[in-house]
C-alpha positions as CSV (number, residue, x, y, z in Angstrom):
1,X,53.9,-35.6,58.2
2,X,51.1,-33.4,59.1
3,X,48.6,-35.0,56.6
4,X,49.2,-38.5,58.4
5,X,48.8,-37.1,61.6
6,X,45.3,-36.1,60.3
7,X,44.3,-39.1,58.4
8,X,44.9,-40.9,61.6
9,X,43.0,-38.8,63.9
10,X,40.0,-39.0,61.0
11,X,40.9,-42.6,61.2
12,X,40.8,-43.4,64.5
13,X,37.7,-41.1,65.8
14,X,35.2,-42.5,63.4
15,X,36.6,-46.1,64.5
16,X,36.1,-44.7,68.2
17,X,32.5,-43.4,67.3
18,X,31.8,-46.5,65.8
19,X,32.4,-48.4,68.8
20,X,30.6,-46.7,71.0
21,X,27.5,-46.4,69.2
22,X,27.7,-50.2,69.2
23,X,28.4,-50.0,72.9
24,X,25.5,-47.7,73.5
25,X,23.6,-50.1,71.6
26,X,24.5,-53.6,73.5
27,X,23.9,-51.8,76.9
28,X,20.9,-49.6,76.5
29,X,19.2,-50.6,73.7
30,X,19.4,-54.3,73.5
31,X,15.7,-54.9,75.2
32,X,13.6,-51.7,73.3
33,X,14.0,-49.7,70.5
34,X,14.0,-46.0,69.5
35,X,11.7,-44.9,66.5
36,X,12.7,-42.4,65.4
37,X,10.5,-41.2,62.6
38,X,7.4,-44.2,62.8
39,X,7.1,-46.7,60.0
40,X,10.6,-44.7,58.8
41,X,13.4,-45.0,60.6
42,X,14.1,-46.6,63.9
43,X,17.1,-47.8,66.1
44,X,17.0,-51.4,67.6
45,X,19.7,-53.7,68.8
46,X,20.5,-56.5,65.9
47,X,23.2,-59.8,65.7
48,X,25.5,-60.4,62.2
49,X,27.8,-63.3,62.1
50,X,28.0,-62.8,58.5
51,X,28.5,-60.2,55.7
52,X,25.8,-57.8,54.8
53,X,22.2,-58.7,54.1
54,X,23.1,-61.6,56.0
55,X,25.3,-63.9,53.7
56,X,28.4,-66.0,54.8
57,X,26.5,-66.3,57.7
58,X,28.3,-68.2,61.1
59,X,31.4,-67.4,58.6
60,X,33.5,-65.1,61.2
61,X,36.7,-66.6,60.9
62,X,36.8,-66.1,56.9
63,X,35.4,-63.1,57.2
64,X,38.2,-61.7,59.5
65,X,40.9,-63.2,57.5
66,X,39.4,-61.9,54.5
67,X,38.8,-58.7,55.9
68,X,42.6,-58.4,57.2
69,X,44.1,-58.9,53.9
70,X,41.9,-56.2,52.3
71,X,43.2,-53.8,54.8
72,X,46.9,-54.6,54.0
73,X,45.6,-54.0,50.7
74,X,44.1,-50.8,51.5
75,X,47.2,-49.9,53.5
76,X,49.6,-50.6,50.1
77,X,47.0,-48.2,48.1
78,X,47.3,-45.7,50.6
79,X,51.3,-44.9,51.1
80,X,50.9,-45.0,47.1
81,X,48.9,-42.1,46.5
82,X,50.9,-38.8,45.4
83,X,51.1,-36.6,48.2
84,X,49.3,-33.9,45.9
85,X,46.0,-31.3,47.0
86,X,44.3,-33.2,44.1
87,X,44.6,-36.2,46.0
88,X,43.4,-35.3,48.9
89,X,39.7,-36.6,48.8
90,X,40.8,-40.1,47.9
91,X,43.3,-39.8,50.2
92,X,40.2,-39.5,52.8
93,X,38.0,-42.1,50.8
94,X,40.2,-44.5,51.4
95,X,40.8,-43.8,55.4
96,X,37.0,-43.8,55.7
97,X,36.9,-47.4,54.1
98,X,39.7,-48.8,56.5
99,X,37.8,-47.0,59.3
100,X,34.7,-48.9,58.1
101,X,36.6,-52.3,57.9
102,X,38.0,-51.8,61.3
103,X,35.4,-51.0,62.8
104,X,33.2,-54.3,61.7
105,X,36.5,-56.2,62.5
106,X,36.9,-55.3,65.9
107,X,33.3,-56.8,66.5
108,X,34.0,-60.1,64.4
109,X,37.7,-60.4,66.5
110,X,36.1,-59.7,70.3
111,X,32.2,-60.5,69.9
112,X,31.9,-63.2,67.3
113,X,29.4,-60.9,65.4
114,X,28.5,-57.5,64.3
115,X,26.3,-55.1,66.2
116,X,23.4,-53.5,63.7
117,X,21.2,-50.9,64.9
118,X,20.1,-48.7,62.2
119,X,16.4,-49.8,60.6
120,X,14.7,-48.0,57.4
121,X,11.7,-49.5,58.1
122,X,9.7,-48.2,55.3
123,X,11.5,-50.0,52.7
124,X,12.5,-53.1,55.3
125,X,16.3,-52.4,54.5
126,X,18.6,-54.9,56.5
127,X,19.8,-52.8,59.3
128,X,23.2,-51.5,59.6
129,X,25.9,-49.6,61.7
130,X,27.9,-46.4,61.3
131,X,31.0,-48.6,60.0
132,X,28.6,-50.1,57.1
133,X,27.5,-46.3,56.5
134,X,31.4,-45.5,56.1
135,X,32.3,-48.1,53.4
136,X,28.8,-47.6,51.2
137,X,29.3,-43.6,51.3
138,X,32.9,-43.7,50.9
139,X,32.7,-46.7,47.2
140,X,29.9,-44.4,46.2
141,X,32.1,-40.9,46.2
142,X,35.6,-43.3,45.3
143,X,33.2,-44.2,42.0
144,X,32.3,-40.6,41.6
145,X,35.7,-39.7,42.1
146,X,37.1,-41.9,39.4
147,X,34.6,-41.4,36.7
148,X,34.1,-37.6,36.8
149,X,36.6,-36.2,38.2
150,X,40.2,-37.8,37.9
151,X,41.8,-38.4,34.0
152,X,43.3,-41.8,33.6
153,X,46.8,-40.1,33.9
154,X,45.9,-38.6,37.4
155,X,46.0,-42.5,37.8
156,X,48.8,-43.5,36.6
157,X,50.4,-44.4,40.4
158,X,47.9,-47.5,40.6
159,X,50.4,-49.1,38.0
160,X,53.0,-48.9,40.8
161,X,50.9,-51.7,43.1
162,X,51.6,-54.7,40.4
163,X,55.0,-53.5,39.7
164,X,58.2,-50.7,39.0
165,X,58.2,-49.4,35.8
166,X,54.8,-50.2,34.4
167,X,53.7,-46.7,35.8
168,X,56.2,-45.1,33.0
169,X,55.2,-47.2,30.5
170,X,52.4,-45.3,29.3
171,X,54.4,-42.1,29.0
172,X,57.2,-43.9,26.9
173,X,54.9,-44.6,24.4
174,X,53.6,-41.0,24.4
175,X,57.1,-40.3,23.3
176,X,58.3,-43.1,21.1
177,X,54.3,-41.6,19.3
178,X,55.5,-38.2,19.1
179,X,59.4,-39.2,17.9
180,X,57.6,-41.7,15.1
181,X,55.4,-38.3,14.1
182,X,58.2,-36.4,14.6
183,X,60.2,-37.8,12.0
184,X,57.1,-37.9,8.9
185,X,56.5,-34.1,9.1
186,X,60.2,-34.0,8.9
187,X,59.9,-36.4,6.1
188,X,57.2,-34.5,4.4
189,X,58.7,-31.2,4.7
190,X,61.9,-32.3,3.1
191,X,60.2,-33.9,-0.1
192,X,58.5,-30.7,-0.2
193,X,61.4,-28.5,-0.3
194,X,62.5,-31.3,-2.7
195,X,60.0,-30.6,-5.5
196,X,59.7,-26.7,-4.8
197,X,63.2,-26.9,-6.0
198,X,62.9,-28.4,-8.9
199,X,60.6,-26.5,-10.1
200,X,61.7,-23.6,-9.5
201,X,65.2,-24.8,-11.2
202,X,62.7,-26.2,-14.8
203,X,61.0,-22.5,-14.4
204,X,64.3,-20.7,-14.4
205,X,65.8,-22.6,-17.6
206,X,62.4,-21.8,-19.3
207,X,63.0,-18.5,-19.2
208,X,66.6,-18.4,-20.1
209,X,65.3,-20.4,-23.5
């Protein structure tokens, strides 16, 4: 119970701080901008009715609907993680991404667009909010996450989204591998004995010749 009380506080102050930046932006910074490190890095109020870099364009309504089902989706992955301490970063990757998502949402829902503000300038980078910040940084550490650090069993609970039973299934066949290898060392062993014995019987009537 604890751990969702804190998700949801992580979850709903980057949301909040998300927001306000964005109203900080439409109020203050709409007519100038901020440079702060010239030809680098500047702040300046920007429009997005579409995705980023500027595709789907004027394509809010898909967009929100689109981004509403991956957040049911996200939701579904979450109550399915093991409530483990190994867990415990993707737990937080994934309530930085809904965080992200929200936050875009709530602009698409109320304002009919996104509010960017953020501008590398030296490399002309299409500019961005804190809620785009949350979804890049938080795929790039899931990725991480997945490739270096987590085994394919640690895993295993993702089977659990497309069905019941199919997380097992794996760890049947584990078994049913072992039984099967199980029973040709036992196999082995006894044709062993087998001819040991026999020998040792053609030895003994050798001797007695």
């Amino acid at each position: 119970m604890k751990a969702r009380i804190r998700d949801l506080l992580i979850f709903a102050v980057l949301v909040l701080l998300d927001q306000l930046s964005k109203y900080w932006v439409k109020t203050d910074l709409i007519n100038r901008d901020i440079v702060l490190i010239p030809k680098v890095l500047k702040l300046q109020y920007h429009t997005n009715t579409g995705a980023v870099w500027g595709i789907l364009t004027d394509k809010t309504v898909f967009l929100s609907i689109f981004t509403i089902l991956v957040l049911l989706l996200i939701i579904i992955f979450y109550f399915k993680i093991p409530r483990q301490k190994k867990y415990l970063a993707l737990n937080i990757i994934i309530v930085v991404i809904a965080a992200g998502a929200v936050g875009n949402l709530i602009d698409r829902i109320f304002l009919g667009y996104v509010i960017d503000f953020i501008y590398f300038e030296l490399i002309n980078f299409p500019l961005f909010n804190f809620a785009d910040s949350y979804l890049v940084v938080s795929c790039i550490a899931l990725f991480l996450l997945t490739i270096f650090y987590y085994k394919d069993e640690d895993l295993l609970f993702i089977y659990g989204l497309f069905g019941k039973g199919k997380a097992s299934e794996p760890n049947n066949q584990k078994r049913d591998s072992k039984a099967i290898s199980d029973d040709k060392i036992t196999a082995n062993i006894s044709s062993i004995d087998d001819g040991t014995d026999e020998i040792v019987y053609d030895k003994f009537n050798d001797d007695k010749e």
